[in-house]
C-alpha positions in Angstrom: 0.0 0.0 0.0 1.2 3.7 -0.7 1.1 6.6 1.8 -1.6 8.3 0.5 -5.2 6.8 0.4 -8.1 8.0 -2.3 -11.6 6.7 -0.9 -13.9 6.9 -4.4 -17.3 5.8 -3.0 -19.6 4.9 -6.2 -23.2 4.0 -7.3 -23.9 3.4 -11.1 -21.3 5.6 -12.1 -20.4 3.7 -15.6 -20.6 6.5 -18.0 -17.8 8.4 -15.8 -15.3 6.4 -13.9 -12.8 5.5 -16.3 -12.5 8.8 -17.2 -12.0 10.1 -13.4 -9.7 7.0 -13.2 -7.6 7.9 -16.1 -7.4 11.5 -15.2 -6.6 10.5 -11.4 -3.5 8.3 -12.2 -2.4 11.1 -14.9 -2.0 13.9 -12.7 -0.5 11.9 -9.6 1.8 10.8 -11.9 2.4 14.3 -13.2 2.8 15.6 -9.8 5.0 12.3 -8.6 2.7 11.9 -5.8 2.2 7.8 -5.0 -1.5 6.9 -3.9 -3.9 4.3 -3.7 -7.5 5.0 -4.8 -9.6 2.8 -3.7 -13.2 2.8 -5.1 -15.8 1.1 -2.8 -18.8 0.4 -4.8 -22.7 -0.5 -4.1 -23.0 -2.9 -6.0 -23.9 -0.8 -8.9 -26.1 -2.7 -11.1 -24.7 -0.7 -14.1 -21.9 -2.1 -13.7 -19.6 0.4 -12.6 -17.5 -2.0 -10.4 -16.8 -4.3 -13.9 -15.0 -1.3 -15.4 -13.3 -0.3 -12.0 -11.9 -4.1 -12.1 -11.0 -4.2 -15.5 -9.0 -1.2 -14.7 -7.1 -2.1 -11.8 -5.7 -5.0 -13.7 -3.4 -2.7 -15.3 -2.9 -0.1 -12.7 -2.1 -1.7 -9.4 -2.8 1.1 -7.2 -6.0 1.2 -8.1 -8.1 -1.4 -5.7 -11.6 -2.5 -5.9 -13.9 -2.4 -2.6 -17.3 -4.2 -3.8 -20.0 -4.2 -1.6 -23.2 -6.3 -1.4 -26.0 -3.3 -1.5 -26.6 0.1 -1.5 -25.6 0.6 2.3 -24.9 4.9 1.7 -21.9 7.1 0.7 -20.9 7.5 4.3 -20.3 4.3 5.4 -18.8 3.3 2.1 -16.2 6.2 3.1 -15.6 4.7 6.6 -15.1 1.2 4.7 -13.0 2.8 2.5 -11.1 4.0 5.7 -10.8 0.8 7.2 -9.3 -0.8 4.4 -7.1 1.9 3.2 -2.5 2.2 4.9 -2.0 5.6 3.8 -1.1 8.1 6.3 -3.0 10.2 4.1 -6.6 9.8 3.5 -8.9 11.7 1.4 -12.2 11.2 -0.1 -13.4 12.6 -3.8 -16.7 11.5 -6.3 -16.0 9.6 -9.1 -17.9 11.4 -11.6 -15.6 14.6 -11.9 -17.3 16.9 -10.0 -14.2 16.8 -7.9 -11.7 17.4 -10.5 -8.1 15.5 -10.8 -6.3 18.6 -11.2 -7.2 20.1 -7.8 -5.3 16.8 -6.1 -2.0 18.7 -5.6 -3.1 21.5 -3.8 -5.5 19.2 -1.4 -2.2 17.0 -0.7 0.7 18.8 -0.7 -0.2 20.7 2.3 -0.7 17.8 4.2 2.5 16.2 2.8 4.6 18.8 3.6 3.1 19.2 7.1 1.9 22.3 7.0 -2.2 20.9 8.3 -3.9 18.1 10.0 -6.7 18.4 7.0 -7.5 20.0 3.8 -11.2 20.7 2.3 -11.7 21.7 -1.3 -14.0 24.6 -0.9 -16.4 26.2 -3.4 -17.4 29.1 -1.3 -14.0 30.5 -0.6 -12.4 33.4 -3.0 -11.1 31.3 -6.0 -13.4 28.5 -5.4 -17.1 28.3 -7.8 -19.9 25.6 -8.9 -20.6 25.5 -12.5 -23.7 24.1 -14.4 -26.0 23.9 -11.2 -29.5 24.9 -11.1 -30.9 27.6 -8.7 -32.5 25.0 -6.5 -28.9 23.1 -6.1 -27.2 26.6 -5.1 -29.6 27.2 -2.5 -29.8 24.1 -0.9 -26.2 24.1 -0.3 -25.8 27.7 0.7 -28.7 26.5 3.4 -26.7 23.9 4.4 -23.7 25.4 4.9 -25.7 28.3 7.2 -27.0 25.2 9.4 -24.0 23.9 10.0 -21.7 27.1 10.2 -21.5 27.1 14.0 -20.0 24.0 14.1 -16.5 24.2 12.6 -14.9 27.3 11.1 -15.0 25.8 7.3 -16.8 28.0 5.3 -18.0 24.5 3.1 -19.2 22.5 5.6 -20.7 20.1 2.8 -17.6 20.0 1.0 -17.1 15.8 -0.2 -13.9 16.9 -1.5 -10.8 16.2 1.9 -8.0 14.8 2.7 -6.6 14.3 6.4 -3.8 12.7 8.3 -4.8 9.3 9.5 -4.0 10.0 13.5 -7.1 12.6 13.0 -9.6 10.1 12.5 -7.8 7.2 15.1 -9.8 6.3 18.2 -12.6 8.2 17.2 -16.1 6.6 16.8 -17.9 7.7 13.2 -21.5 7.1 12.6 -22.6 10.1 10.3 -26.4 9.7 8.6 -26.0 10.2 5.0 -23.7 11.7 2.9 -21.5 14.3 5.0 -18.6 12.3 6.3 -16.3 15.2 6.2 -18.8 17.7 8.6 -18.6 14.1 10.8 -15.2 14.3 10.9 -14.5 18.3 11.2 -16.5 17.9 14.0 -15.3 15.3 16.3 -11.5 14.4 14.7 -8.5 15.0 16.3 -6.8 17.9 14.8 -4.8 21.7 15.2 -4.9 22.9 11.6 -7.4 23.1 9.0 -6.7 24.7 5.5 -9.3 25.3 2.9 -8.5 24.8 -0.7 -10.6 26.9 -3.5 -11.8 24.7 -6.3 -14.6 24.6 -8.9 -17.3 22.5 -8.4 -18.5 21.3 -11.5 -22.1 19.5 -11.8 -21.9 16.1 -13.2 -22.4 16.2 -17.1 -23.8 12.2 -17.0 -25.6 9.8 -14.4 -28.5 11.5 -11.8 -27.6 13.5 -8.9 -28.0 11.0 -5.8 -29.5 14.6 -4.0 -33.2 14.6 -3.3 -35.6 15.1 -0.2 -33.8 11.7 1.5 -31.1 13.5 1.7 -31.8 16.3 2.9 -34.1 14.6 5.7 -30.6 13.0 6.5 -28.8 15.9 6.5 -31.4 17.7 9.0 -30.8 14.2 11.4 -26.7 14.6 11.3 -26.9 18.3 11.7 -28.9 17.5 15.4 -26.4 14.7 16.0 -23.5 17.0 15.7 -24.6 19.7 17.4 -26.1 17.3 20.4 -22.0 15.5 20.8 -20.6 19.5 20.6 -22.6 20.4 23.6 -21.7 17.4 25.4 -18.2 17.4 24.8 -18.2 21.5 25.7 -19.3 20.1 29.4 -17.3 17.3 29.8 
């Protein structure tokens, strides 16, 4: 295993993973930084972990996590965690929202020691969201307002981190839905944040996994998170 760790959690994400895979490997390799991405699958019934495999047959650092259902992007993150050596860990979507290019500036921070974790932020100067509908923009803006009091990121949504591993050790993670990285903001073990300005752009195939569900979820964590900061403030 290499010292950095790439968690890609995925459900029926066919029509773009090769493409994020390809463009992945390309600029570590341009940017001679050694990782593991590990992809931890659903069970996509598109067949997204076929073309993952069928990869990773010629690219060795690329490793296939299939699970048996559709147990959430969360928890396929903490799997992810759990199977991953890196002293790095990060997290990114597979259908190039999160784009390939940004990965230097997320990891070289942390590489060179300079922070316990880095978040790619949209809503920082130099940071944007391209193609998304009105709706989108306000639901996240939303978001981001219910969950500003509890960490100093200005994108607490943000699915696009990396983190040393001690942050993360001993520490007991049960988030509901899909924000692992407001889980981990909020009850990691860590000095030094840095944000990272990025563009966000909307997936151009497959459906957006957001809908009412989600937000529900969101609304659950949210009480979850603030509920554990009170307690640990007293204790």
């Amino acid at each position: 295993m290499n010292a950095i760790s790439i968690i890609v959690p995925t459900y029926n994400e066919r029509e773009s993973i090769v493409n994020f895979l390809e463009e992945t490997i390309t600029q570590l390799s341009l940017n001679n930084i050694t990782a593991d991405v590990i992809v931890v699958d659903d069970n996509s019934p598109d067949g997204t972990a076929d073309l993952v495999e069928n990869f990773s047959k010629n690219h060795n650092n690329v490793i296939l996590a299939k699970r048996k259902g559709k147990m959430g992007l969360a928890s396929a993150c903490i799997h992810g965690f759990n199977l991953s050596e890196g002293k790095i860990i990060g997290v990114m979507d597979g259908d190039l929202s999160h784009a390939p290019k940004a990965l230097p500036y997320l990891l070289n921070p942390l590489i060179y020691n300079f922070c316990d974790i880095t978040v790619g932020s949209r809503y920082i100067p130099g940071g944007r969201v391209l193609n998304w509908p009105l709706r989108r923009y306000i639901i996240s803006r939303s978001a981001g307002f219910l969950g500003s009091m509890l960490t100093t990121v200005k994108d607490v949504t943000s699915g696009f981190f990396f983190f040393k591993r001690e942050v993360i050790e001993n520490i007991n993670l049960d988030p509901i839905g899909f924000k692992i990285c407001l889980e981990i903001l909020v009850k990691g073990n860590y000095q030094t944040i840095m944000e990272v300005p990025f563009t966000f752009s909307d997936r151009v195939t497959g459906k957006s996994k957001m809908g009412m569900k989600e937000i529900f979820f969101y609304l659950q964590h949210l009480h979850r998170l603030y509920k554990y900061k009170r307690t640990q403030k007293y204790t």
